[in-house]
N, C-alpha and C positions, 0 to 999 in steps of 0.2 A: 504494500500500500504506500504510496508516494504520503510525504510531507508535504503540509500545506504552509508558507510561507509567505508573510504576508509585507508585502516592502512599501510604506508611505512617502508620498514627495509633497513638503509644504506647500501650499498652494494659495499662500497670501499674497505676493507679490513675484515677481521676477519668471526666470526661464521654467518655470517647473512641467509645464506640457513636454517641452522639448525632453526632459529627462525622461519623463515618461516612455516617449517612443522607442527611446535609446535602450531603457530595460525591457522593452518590449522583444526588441531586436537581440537585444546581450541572451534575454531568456531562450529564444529560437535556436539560438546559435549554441548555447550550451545544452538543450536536446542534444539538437542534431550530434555532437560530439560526443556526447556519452554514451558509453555502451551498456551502460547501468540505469536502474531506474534514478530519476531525476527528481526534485522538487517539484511539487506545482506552485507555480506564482500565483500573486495576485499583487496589482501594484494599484494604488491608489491614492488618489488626491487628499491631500489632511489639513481642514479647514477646524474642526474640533478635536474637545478633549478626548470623545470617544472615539475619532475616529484615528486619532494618536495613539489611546490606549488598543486598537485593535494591531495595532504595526509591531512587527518582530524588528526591521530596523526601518530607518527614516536618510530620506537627503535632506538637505538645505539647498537650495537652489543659490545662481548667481542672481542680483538683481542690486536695489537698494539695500544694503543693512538695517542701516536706520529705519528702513521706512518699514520694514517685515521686524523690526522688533517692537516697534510701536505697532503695528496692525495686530501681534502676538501678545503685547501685554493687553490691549484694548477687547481683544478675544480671549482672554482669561486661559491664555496657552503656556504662556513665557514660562511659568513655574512647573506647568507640567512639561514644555520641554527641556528644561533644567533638572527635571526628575529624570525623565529617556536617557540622555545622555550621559549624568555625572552620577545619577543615585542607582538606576540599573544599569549602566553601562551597556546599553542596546548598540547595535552596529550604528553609526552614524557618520555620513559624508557629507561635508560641504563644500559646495565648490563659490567663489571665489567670496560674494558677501556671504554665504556659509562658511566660509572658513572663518573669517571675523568674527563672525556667530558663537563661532567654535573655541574662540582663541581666548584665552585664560586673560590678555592683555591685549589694549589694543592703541595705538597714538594717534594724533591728529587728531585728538575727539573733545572733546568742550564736554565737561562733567554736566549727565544730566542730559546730554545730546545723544545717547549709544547705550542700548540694553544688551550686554551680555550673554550668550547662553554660558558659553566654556567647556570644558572638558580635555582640549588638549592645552599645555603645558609650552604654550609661546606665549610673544609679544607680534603682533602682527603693525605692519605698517600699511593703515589704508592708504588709499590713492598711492602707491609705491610709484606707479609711473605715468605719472599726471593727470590731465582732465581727460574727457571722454573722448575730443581731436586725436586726441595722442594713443589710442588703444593701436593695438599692431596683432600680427599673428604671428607665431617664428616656430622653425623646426625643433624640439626637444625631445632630449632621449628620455626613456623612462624606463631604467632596467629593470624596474620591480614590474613588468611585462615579459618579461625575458623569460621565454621556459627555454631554456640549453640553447639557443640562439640570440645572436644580437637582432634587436625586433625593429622595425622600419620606425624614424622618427616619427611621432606623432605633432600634429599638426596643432600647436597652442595658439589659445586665442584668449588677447590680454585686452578687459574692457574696464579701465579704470581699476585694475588688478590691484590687492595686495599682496606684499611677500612679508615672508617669516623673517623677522628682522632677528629675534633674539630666543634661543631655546633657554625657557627656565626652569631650575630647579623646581621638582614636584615636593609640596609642602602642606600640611594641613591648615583649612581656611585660607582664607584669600589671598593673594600675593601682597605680601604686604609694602614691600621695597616698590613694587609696580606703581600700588595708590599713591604711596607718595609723588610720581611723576606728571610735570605739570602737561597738562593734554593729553591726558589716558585716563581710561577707564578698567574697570579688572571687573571679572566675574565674579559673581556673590559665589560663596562657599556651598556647599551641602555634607552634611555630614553621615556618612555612609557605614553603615548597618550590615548590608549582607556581605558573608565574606568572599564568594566571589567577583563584586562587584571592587571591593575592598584589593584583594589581589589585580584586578585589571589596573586600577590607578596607578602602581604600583611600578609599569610599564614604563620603560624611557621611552621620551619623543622619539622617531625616525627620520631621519632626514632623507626622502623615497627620490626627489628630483630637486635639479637647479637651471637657473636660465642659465649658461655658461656667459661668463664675460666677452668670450668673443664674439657669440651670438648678440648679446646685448649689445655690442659696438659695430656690429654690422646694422641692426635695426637705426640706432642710432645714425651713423652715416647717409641712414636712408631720412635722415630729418627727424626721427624721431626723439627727444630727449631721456635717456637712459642714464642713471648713475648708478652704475654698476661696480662692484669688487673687481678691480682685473681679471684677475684669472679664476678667484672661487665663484662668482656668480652670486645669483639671490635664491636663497630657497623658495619653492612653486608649488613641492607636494611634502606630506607629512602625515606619520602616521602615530598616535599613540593609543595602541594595544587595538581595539575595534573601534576607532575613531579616527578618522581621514579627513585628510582638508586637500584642494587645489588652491592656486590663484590662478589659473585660469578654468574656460568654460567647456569642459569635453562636451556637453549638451548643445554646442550651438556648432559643432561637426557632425556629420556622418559617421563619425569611427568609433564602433560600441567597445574597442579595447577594454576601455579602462571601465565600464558597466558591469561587462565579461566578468575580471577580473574582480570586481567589487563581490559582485554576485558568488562567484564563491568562495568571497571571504563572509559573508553573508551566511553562508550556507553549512559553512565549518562553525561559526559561532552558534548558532542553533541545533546542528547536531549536537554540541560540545554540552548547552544549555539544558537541551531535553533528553540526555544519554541517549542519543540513537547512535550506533554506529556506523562509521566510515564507510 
């Protein structure tokens, strides 16, 4: 008897249809490849609490930050998604204002302008590379797609993107050293009970991709303005434990790689959750 697994895309503001279709296609694709029985999906728009509480894991779409955490506190979500993420540590992806979402810190924010959710263990730099003139698209590698081969660059697409400015040490309650800094905001704490939930936290960040510097000075040359580390580049993706961030939009390409991919990581945390096995 197949697993039924039920995967939510916030649906208050930003690209979340498009992600939709992408796990639609990721879902297809991984049929087709297995020889084994498979999951059954079920993906689903998540505008309420119930319909958060029905999701085994959730995206955060790219769009405004801001404006989806205000549409989430005003929809009486925000705490229940700060529960998903940091109290059950449920699978959670956010791509680019979902990564913000996500990010334990965040700068360029006017206290009181930026609702938090948190869960991974950075400082995130909004607008890392300017206004929405200046979005670019550029070839990046992403070896955590790599099964025994080097995998064809994937096509990124930076819309007012931020990158992972600073990876912090994981600490209980808030970041405290972060709040002190003037134009950031830090995720409220949650204090965590079950011990598996408890062990996930417990995870270091990953640092899964970067724009390379030289990549970033050829976009640049192209007019674009990039203040890039020479040669280490800005971190793009990141992982801690069942918690993923992009700055950029894999939803606003055709290439279900990283959907693929997500899905089952998806699908190993639930087995892992409900002891089914391998």
């Amino acid at each position: 008897m197949m697993s039924k697994i039920t995967v939510g895309v916030l649906a208050l503001q930003g690209a979340f249809y498009e992600h939709l279709q992408l796990l639609r296609k990721a879902a297809d694709l991984l049929a087709s490849a297995s020889s084994q029985e498979v999951s059954q999906w079920d993906f689903i728009e998540v505008r309420t609490k119930a319909q958060l509480d029905a999701c085994d894991a959730l995206i955060l779409p790219g769009g405004e930050s801001t404006t989806i955490s205000l549409v989430a506190a005003r929809s009486n979500l925000l705490e229940p998604l700060r529960d998903f993420v940091k109290l059950h540590r449920k699978p959670t992806w956010g791509t680019c204002a979902g990564l913000i979402l996500l990010a334990e810190s965040a700068n360029r924010t006017k206290k009181g302008g930026q609702e938090l959710i948190g869960g991974i263990d950075v400082r995130v730099n909004r607008n890392h590379f300017g206004r929405q003139t200046e979005s670019f698209q550029a070839p990046i590698d992403l070896p955590f797609l790599q099964d025994g081969a080097k995998s064809l660059p994937f096509n990124g697409v930076f819309i007012r993107a931020p990158v992972v400015e600073k990876i912090l040490p994981h600490q209980k309650g808030i970041q405290t050293e972060e709040d002190q800094r003037a134009e950031t905001v830090v995720a409220p704490s949650r204090e965590v009970v079950d011990a598996a939930a408890q062990k996930a936290l417990e995870d270091e960040v990953e640092v899964l991709a970067k724009l390379p510097g030289r990549a970033a000075r050829l976009v640049a040359n192209s007019g674009v303005n990039i203040d890039a580390e020479k040669e280490a580049g800005d971190i793009i993706a990141v992982k801690q434990g069942n918690v993923f961030g992009t700055s950029f939009h894999p939803e606003l390409t055709d290439d279900p790689r990283i959907h693929l991919w997500w899905l089952r990581q998806v699908q190993d945390a639930f087995s892992k959750r409900n002891g089914i096995a391998a």
